[in-house]
C-alpha positions in Angstrom: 122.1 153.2 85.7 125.0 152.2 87.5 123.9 148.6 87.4 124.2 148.7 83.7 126.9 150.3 83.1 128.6 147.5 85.3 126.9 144.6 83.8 128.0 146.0 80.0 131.7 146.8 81.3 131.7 142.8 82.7 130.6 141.8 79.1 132.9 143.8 77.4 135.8 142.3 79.8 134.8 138.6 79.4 134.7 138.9 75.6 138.2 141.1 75.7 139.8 139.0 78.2 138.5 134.9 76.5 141.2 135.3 73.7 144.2 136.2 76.1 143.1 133.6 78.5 141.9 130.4 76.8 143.4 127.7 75.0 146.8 128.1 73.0 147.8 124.9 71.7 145.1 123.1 69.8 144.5 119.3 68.8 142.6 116.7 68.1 141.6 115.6 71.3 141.2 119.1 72.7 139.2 119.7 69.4 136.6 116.4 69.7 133.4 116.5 70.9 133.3 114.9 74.9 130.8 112.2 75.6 131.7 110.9 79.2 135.0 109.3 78.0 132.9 107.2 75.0 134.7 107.6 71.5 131.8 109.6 69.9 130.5 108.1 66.7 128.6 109.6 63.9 125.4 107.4 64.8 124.5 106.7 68.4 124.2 103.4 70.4 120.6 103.3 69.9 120.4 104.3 66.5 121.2 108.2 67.1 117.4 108.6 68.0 115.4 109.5 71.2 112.1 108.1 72.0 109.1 110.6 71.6 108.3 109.7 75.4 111.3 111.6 76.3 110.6 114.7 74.5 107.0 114.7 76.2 108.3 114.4 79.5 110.3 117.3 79.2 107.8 119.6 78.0 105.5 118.5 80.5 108.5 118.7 83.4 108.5 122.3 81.9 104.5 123.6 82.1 104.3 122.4 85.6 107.5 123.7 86.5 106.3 127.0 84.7 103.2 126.9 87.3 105.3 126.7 90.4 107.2 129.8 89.1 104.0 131.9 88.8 102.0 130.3 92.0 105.2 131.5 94.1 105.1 134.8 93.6 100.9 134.9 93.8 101.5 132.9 97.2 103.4 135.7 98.6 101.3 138.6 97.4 98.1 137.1 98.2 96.8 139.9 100.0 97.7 142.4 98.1 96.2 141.4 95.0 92.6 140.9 96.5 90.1 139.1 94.5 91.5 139.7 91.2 94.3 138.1 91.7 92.5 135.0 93.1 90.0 134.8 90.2 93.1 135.3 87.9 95.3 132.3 89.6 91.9 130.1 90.0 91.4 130.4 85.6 95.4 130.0 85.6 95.2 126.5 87.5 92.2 124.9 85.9 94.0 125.8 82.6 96.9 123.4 84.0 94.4 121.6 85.3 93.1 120.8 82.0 96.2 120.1 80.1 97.1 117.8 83.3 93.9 115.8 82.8 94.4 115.5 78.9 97.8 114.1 79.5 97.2 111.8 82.4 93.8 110.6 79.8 96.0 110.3 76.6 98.5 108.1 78.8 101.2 110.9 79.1 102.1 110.0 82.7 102.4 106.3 82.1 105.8 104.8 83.1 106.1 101.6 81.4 
């Protein structure tokens, strides 16, 4: 309980305490939009779009990334869980295994 009460009283401070401690003076250069010292533009340099491939890579960075988060916590608790917990985490990786196979078939992996 205590916990909590000191995780709501440190959100109630940073939320009381930003007006009295940020920014005063404002302009137009504080008030722009920072793009690594590039004038931003209302279209970008490639025609303000992003290649499908890129979106696909990140949401395949994210399901295998997703896996390593659950096998970690199996891998220490191995044990403990007995043959449930293996039968549980053998389904969970052919599932990944499955979507890994359909990606690396469909050309998903391909770096050209």
């Amino acid at each position: 309980m205590g916990l909590i009460a000191l995780a709501f009283g440190f959100a109630l401070f940073s939320v009381a305490s930003a007006p009295m401690t940020g920014p005063r003076r404002y302009n137009r250069a504080k008030l722009d939009a920072y793009e690594c010292g590039i004038e931003p533009t209302p279209q970008g340099a490639g025609g303000g779009k992003f290649p499908v491939k890129f979106y696909l890579t990140a949401m395949l960075f994210i399901v295998f990334d997703i896996e390593i988060i659950f096998l970690y916590p199996w891998a220490v608790s191995f044990n403990a869980l007995g043959l449930f917990g293996f039968v549980e985490m053998v389904l969970f990786i052919g599932t990944v295994f499955v979507a890994y196979a359909y990606v690396w078939r469909r050309g998903g992996l391909d770096w050209d």
